[in-house]
N, C-alpha and C positions, 0 to 999 in steps of 0.2 A: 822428470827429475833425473838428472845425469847419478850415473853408475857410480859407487863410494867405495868399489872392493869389494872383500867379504866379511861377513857377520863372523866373527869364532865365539864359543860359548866352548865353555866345559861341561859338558856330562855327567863327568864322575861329580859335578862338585853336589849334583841331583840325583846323584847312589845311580844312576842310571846306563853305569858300565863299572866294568871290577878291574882290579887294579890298579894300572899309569890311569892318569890326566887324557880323556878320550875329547880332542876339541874337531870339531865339525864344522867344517866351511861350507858357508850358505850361499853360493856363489848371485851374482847380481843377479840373473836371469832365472832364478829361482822359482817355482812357486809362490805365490802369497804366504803360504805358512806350512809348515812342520810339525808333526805332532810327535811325541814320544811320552809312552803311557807306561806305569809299572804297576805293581800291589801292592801300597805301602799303607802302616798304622798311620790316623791319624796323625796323631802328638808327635810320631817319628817325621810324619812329612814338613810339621811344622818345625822342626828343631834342624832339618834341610833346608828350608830358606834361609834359616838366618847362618846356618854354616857355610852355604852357599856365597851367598853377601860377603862374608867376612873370608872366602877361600876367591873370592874372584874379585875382592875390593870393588862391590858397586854397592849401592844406595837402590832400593825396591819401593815404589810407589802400591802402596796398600789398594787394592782393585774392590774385593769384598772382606768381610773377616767379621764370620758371626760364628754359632757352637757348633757348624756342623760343615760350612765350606772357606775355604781360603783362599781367594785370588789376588798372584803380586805382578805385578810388571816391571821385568831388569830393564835398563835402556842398554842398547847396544849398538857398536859402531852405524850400521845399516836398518834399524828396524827395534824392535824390542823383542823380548822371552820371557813367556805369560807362564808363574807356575802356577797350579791349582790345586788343592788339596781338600781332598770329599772323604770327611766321614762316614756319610753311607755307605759307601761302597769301600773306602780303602784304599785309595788310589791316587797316585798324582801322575799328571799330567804337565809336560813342558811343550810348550809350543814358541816356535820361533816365527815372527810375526815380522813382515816389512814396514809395517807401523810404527812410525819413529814416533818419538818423546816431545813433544814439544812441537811436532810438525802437523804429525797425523791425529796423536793421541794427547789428553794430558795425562802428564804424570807427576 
């Protein structure tokens, strides 16, 4: 599959950096995937996707969503960005994934 550029994703839009708008270029030759992990409440991580969605204007393909884990997938220009959110532990997880939408993955 020929080279599409780079992925940008916002960070802040996933509390995941303070302050401006932190966007991250995923350049083609990239890794498979990326991960970035933080400590966050449940109910908070959940009320981040949908801010998320609504601060970065995409549409999230529902992955898991039962009382205790959350997994969405954003599609993005080169790949997709898997959030997760675990009540066990507290935590969400965003991963930047070369797994495109409709290519690789459904979504």
């Amino acid at each position: 599959m020929a080279c599409q550029g780079v992925a940008l994703f916002g960070l802040a839009a996933f509390g995941l950096s303070a302050g401006c708008l932190a966007l991250v270029a995923v350049p083609c030759n990239a890794a498979e995937s990326e991960e970035y992990a933080r400590s966050m409440d449940f109910d908070e991580c959940l009320r981040v996707i949908d801010s998320a969605a609504s601060q970065l204007g995409l549409a999230y393909a529902d992955i898991a969503d039962t009382d205790t884990l959350r997994v969405v997938r954003f599609p993005v220009s080169d790949g997709s960005v898997l959030v997760t959110c675990s009540r066990f532990d507290d935590t969400m997880v965003v991963t930047k994934t070369n797994e495109k939408c409709g290519d690789d993955v459904e979504c």
